[in-house]
C-alpha positions as CSV (number, residue, x, y, z in Angstrom):
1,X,146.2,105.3,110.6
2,X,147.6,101.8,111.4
3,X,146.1,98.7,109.7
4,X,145.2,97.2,113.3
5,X,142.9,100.5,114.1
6,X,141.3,100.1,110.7
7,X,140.3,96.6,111.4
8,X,139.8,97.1,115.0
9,X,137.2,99.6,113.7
10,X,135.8,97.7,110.9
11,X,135.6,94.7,113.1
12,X,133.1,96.6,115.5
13,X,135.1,95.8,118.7
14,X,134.9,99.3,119.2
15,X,133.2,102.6,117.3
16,X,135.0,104.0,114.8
17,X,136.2,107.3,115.7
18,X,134.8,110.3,113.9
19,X,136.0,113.9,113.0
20,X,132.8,115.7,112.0
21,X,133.1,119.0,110.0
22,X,130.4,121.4,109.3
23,X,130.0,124.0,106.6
24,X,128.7,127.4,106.4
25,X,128.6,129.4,102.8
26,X,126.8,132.5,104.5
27,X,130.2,134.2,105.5
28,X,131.5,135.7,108.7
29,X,134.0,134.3,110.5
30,X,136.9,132.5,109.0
31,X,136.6,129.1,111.2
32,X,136.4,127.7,114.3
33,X,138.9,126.2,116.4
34,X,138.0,122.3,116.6
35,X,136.0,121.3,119.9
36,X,136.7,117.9,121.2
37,X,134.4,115.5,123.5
38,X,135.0,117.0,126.8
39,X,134.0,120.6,125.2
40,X,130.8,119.5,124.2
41,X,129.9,115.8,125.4
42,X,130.0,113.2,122.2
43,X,127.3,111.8,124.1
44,X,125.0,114.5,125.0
45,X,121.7,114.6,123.0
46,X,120.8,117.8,121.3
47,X,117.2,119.3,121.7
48,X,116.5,118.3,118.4
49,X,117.1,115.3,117.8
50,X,115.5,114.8,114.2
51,X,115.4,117.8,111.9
52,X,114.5,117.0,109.1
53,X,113.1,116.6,105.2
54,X,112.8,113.3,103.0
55,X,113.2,115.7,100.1
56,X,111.5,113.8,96.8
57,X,112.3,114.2,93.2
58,X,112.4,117.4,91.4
59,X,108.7,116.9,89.8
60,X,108.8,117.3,86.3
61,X,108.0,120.3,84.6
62,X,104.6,121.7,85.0
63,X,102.2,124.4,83.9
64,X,101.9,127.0,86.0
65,X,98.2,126.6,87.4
66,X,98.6,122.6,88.0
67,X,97.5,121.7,91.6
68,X,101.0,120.3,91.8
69,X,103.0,122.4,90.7
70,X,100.7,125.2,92.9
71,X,101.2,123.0,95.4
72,X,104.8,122.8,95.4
73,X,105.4,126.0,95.0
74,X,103.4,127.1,98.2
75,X,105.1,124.0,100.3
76,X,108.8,126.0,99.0
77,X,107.5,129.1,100.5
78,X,106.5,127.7,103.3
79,X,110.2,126.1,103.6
80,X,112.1,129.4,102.8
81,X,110.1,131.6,105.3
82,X,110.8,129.4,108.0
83,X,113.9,129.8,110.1
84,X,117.3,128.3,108.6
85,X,119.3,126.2,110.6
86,X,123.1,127.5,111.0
87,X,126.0,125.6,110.8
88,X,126.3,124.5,114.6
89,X,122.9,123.4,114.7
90,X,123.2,121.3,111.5
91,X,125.8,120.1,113.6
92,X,124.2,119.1,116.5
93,X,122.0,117.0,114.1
94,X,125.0,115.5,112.3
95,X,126.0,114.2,115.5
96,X,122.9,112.5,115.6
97,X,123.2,110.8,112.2
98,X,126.8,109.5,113.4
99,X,125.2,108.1,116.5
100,X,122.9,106.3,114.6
101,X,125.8,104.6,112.3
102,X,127.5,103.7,115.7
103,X,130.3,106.1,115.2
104,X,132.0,108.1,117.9
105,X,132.5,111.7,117.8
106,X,136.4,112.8,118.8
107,X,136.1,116.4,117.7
108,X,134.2,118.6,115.2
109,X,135.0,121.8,113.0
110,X,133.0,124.4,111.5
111,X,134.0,126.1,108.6
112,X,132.8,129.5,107.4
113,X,133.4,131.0,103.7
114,X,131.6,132.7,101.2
115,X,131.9,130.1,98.5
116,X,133.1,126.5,98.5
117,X,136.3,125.3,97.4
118,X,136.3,123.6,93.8
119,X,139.3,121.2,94.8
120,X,138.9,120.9,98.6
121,X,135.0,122.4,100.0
122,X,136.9,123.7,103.0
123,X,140.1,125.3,101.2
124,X,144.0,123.9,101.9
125,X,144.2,125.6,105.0
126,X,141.1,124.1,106.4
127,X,142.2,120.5,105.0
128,X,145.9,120.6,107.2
129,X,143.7,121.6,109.9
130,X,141.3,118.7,109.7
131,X,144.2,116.3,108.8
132,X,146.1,117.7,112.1
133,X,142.6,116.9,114.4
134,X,142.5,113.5,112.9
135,X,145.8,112.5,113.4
136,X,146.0,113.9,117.2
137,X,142.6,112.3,118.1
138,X,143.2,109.0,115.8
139,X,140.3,109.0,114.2
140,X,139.0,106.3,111.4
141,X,137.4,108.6,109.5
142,X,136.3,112.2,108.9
143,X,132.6,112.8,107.7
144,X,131.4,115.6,105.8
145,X,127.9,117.9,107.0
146,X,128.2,118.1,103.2
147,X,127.6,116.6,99.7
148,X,131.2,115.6,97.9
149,X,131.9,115.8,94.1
150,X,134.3,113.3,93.1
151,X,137.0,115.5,92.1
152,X,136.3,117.1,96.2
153,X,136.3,113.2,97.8
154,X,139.3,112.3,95.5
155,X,142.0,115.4,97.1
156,X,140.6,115.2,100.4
157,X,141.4,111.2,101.0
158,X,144.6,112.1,99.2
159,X,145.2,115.0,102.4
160,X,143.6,113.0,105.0
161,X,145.1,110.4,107.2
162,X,141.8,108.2,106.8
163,X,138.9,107.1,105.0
164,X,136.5,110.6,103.9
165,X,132.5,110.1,103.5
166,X,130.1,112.8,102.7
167,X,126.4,113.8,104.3
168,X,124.6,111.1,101.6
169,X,127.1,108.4,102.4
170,X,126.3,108.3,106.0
171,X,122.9,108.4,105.4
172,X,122.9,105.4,103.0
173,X,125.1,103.5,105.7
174,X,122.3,104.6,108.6
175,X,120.0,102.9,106.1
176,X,121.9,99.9,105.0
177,X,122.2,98.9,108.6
178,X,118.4,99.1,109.5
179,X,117.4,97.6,106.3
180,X,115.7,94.3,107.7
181,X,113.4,93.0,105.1
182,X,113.9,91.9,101.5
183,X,112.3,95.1,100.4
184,X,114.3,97.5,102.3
185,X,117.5,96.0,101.3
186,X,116.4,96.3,97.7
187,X,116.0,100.0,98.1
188,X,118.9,100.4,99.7
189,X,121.2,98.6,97.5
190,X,119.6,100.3,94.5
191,X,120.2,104.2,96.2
192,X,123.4,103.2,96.8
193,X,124.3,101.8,93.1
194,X,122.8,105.2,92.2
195,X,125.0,107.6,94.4
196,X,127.7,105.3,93.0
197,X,127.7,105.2,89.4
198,X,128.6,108.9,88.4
199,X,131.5,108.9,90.4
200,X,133.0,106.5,89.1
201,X,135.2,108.5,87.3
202,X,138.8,109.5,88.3
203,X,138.7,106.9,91.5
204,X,141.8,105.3,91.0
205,X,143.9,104.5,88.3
206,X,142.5,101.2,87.9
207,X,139.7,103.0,86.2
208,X,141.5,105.8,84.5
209,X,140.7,105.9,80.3
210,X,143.5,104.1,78.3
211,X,145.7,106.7,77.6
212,X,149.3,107.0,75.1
213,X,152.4,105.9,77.0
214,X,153.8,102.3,77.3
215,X,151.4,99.8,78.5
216,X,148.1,101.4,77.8
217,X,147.6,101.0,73.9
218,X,145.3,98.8,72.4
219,X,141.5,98.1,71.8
220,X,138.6,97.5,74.5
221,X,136.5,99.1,76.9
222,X,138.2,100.6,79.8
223,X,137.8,99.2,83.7
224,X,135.8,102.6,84.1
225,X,132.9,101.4,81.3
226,X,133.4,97.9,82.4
227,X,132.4,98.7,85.9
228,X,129.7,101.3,84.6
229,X,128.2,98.4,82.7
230,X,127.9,96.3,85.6
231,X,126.2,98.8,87.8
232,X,123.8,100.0,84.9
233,X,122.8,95.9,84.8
234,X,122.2,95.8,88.5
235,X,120.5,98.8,88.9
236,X,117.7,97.9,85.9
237,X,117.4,94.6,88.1
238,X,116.7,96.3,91.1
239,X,114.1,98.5,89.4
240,X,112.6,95.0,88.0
241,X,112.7,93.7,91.1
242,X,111.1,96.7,92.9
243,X,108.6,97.5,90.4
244,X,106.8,93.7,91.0
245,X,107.0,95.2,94.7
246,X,104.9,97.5,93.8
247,X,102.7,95.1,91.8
248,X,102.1,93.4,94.8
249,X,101.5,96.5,97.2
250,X,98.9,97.3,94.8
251,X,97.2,94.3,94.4
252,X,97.1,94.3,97.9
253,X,95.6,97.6,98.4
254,X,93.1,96.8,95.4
255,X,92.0,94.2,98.1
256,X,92.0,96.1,101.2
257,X,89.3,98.8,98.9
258,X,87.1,96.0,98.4
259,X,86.4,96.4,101.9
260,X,85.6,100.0,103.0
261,X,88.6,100.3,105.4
262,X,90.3,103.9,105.3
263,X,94.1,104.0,105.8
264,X,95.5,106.4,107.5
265,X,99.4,107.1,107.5
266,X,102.1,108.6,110.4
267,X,104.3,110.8,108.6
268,X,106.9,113.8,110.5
269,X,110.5,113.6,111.0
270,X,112.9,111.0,111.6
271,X,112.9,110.5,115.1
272,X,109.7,112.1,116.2
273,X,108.1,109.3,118.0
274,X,105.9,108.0,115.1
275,X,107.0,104.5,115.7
276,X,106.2,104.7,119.7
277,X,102.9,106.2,118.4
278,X,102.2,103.4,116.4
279,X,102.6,100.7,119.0
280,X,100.5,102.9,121.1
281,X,97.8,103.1,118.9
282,X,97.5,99.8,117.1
283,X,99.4,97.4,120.3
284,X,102.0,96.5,118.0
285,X,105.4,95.6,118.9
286,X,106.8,97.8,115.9
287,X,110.9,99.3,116.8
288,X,110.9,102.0,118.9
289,X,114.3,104.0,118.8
290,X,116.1,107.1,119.5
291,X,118.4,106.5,116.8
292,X,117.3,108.1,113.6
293,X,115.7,105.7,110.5
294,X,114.9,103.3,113.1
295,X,112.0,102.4,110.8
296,X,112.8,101.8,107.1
297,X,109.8,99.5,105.8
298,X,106.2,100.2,105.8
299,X,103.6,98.5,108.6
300,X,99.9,98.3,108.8
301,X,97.8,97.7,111.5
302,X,94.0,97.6,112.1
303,X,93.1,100.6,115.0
304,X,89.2,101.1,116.2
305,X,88.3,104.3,116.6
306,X,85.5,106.1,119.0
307,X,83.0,105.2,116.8
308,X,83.6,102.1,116.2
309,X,85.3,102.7,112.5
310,X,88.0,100.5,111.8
311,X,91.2,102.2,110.2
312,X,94.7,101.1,108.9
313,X,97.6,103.0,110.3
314,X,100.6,103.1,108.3
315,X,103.7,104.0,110.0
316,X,106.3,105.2,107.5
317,X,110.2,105.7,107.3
318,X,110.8,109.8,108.8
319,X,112.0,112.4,106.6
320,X,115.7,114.5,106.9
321,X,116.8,117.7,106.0
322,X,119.1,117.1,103.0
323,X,118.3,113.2,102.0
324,X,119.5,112.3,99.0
325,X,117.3,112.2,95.6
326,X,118.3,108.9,94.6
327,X,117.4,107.4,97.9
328,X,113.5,109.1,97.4
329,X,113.6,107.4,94.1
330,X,114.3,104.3,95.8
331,X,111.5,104.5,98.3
332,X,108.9,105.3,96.2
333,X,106.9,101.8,96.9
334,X,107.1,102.7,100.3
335,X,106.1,105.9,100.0
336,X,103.2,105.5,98.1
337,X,101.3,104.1,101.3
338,X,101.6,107.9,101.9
339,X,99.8,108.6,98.9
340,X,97.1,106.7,99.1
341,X,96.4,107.0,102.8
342,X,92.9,109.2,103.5
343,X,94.7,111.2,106.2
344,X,97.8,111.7,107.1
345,X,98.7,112.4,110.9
346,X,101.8,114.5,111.1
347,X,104.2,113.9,114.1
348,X,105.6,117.0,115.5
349,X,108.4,117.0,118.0
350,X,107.1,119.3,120.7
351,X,110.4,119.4,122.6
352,X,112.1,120.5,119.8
353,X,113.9,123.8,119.1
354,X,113.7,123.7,115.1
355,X,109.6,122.6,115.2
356,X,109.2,125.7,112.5
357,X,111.8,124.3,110.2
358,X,110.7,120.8,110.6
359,X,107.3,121.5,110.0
360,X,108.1,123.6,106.4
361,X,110.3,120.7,105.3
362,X,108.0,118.1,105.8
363,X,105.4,120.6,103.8
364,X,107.4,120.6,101.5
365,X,107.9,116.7,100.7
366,X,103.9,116.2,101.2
367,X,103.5,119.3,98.4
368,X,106.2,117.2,96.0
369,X,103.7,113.7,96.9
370,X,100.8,115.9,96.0
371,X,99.2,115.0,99.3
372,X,98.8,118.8,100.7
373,X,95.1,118.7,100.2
374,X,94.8,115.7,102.3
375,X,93.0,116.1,105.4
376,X,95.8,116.5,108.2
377,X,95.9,116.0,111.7
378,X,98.7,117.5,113.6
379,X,100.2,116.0,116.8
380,X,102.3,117.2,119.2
381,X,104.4,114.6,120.0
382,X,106.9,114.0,123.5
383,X,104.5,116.6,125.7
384,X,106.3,114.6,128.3
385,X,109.2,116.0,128.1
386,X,107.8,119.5,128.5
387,X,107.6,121.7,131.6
388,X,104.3,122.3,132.6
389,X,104.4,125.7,131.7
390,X,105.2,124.9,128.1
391,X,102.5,122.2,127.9
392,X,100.0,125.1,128.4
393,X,101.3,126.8,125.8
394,X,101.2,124.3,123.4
395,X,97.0,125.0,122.4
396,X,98.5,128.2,120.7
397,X,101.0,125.9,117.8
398,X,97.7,124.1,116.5
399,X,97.6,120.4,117.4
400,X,96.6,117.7,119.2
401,X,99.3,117.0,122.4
402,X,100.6,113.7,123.4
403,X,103.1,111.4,124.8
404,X,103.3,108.3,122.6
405,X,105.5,107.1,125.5
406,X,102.8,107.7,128.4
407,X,99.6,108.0,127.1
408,X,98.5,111.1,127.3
409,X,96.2,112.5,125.4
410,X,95.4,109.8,122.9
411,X,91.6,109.8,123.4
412,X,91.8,112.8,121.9
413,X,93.8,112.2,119.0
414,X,91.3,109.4,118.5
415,X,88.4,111.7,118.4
416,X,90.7,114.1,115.9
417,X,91.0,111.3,113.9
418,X,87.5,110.2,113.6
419,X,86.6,113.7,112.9
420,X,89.0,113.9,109.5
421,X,87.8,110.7,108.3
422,X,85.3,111.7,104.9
423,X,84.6,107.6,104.3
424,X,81.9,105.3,105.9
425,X,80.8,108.6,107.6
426,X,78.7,108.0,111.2
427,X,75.4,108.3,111.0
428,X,72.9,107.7,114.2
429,X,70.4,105.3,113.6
430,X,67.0,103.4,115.5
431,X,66.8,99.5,115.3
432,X,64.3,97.0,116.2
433,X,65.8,93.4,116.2
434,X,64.1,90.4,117.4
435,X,65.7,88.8,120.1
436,X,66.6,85.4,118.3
437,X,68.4,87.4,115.7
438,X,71.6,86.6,117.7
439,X,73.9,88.0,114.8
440,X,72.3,91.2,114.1
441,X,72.4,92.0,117.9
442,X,75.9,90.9,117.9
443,X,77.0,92.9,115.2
444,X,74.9,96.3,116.4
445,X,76.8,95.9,120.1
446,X,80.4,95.2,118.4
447,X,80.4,97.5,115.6
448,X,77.9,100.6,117.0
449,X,77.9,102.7,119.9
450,X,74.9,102.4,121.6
451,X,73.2,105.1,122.9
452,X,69.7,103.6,124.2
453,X,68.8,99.6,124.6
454,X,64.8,98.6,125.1
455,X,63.0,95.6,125.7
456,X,59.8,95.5,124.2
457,X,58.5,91.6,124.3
458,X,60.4,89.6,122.2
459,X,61.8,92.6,120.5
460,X,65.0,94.6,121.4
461,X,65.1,98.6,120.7
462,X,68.3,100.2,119.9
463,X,69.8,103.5,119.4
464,X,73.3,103.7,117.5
465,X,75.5,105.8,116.1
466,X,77.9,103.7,113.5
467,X,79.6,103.5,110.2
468,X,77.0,104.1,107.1
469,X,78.3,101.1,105.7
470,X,77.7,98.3,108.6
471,X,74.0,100.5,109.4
472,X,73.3,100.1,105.5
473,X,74.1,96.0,105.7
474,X,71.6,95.9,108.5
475,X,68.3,98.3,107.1
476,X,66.3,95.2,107.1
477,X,65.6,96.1,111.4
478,X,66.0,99.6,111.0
479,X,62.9,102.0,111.7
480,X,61.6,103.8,109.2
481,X,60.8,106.8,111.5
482,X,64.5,107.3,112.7
């Protein structure tokens, strides 16, 4: 590749060109000849456009009859008894990610063989057959469906006629670009610093250990520990910095419980439409997008509900299948709105082929939060891109069906949600309120649904049905005999 094309690319006058390449460790057939755009359409959007898991630390080890560690191992069989996604639909999702990056996709490869390759992933013969697609379609760079050891990323940029990046690479660019606020980029930076520091080792002479032969004798630390030491410095910043993040978050929440408002928090896959919910629910003008991690930081808005409760929804950033551990770690301030959150409301792509899959991996992350015994509402999201014979059979999956784009059915996700609230439950009440109690009466219309209203004199009669907690402030007009 020419220096010009490298810095045409890196300039962003046009998208860098990608060659993606998909692996397969099941067996079967040996490969796959490479497809190019007109085979498939670069551009085309596959069904599923956000499979998906945020997958969360390892938790540490348990005893066997712990909640959590019951917990997690019931969200794991959930996971493994739900259909696997082969190798050309990991693909289709891959093509997703690159869109997301702003890449182009020129071709794509799958690769099939019982075991990976210690030097390569792929094996020789599948690296000249990469380098030869890369070099006929001038690509920028080639990008792996895959995690790369060092010793895997080293050979192949050796054998490749451009710049090599792995599964968790592309995902930490996705999120590097969408980072907009202080805190995001903090996470970022620090997931990145993490994925970085043990492979350090072996890239580049430059940080190869001192060694015998002329010119490399003699006392101090190598580039390699040099550069090591650097990264270890910023990393325990970043955790500094991000642990007074969480300070804050807390104090905030320890603020927000001082007044009996419940949150509740949008959680599902990356992609699924939580966002689009979340301005349709609260008003707000939060990013909507079809590209995936179009939402990184955490947002709350105030949402009144049938009854007149008053709730926080949270709206989170989406899980992926595959995401990597260190990026989880980083996230954990965000994340932790998910754990505190009274119910969770999982979006569920309706239109999407893999809604099994998604829904196990998801399961899977909430049983590593220890938020399975949450009460759950599940939503079918994008009914609007369903035939209408499909929408009827959507009361059979289990969930509430909507169209965060549309409308549609949102009443009754309302209702759903009112129902799985257990705090400042609704109780129905009788009031009697003199009529120059203008704040009483104010409050009972605003924050009640009234049932009955009667004049009697100078008195006004009501019959509510409201939150415990603004019925409670209020006993003072309340009849006894209610």
């Amino acid at each position: 590749m020419t220096a010009e094309r490298r810095r045409e690319g890196e300039s962003g006058l046009r998208p860098e060109r990608a060659v993606l390449v998909a692996v397969d460790f099941g067996g079967g057939a040996r490969g796959s000849q490479p497809r190019a755009d007109g085979a498939r359409g670069a551009g085309s959007r596959p069904k599923s456009a956000d499979i998906t898991s945020f997958a969360e630390e390892t938790c540490p080890a348990a005893e066997a009859e712990s909640p959590r560690f019951l917990a997690g191992a019931a969200a794991q069989a959930s996971a493994l008894a739900a259909p696997r996604l082969n190798a050309e639909e990991s693909l289709a999702e891959f093509r997703e990610l690159v869109a997301s990056a702003g890449g182009e996709v020129v071709a794509d490869l799958v690769q099939r063989r019982p075991r990976p390759d210690p030097a390569t992933l792929v094996g020789q013969g599948k690296v000249e057959e990469i380098a030869s697609v890369a070099a006929s379609t001038t690509s920028d760079l080639v990008l792996f469906d895959r995690d790369l050891s060092p010793t895997q990323l080293r050979n192949l940029e050796a054998a490749l006629p451009c710049r090599v990046l792995d599964r968790t690479q592309l995902i930490l660019d996705i999120f590097a670009r969408h980072a907009r606020t202080r805190e995001g980029q903090l996470q970022v930076e620090l997931a990145q610093l993490q994925y970085l520091l043990p492979r350090l080792t072996g890239r580049g002479r430059a940080m190869s250990q001192l060694g015998g032969g002329i010119g490399t004798r003699g006392p101090g630390e190598t580039q390699l520990e040099t550069d090591r030491r650097r990264i270890q410095r910023r990393i325990d910043h970043l955790k500094s910095e991000l642990e007074s993040v969480r300070r804050i978050r807390r104090q905030q929440r320890q603020r927000r419980e001082a007044v009996p408002v419940p949150t509740v928090a949008l959680v599902g896959y990356t992609n699924a439409g939580k966002s689009t919910l979340f301005n349709r629910l609260t008003g707000a003008q939060a990013l909507s997008s079809s590209k995936m991690f179009a939402t990184l930081d955490p947002k709350l808005r105030a949402l009144e509900l049938p009854s007149r409760r008053k709730v926080l929804v949270s709206d989170t950033v989406g899980f992926i299948r595959n995401l990597p551990h260190t990026l989880v770690t980083s996230f954990r301030a965000t994340l932790e709105e998910v754990e505190q959150a009274e119910v969770l409301l999982h979006v569920r792509d309706a239109a999407s082929a893999y809604g099994a899959e998604q829904r196990a991996q998801v399961e899977k992350v909430l049983g590593e939060l220890e938020v399975l015994n949450k009460p759950r509402v599940e939503i079918l999201n994008k009914i609007d891109l369903l035939p209408e014979q499909e929408r009827q059979g959507l009361a059979s999956r289990g969930g509430i069906a909507v169209s965060a784009l549309t409308g549609e059915g949102i009443g009754g996700l309302l209702k759903a949600i009112d129902q799985a609230l257990r705090s400042d439950p609704v109780i129905e009440a009788q009031f009697q309120v003199p009529q120059q109690e203008g704040a009483v009466l104010a409050a009972l219309e605003a924050g009640t649904v009234v049932h009955k209203r009667e004049y009697e004199g100078n008195l006004v009669r009501f019959s509510v049905s409201g939150p415990a907690s603004l019925l409670g402030r209020l006993r003072k007009y309340r009849l006894r005999d209610a």
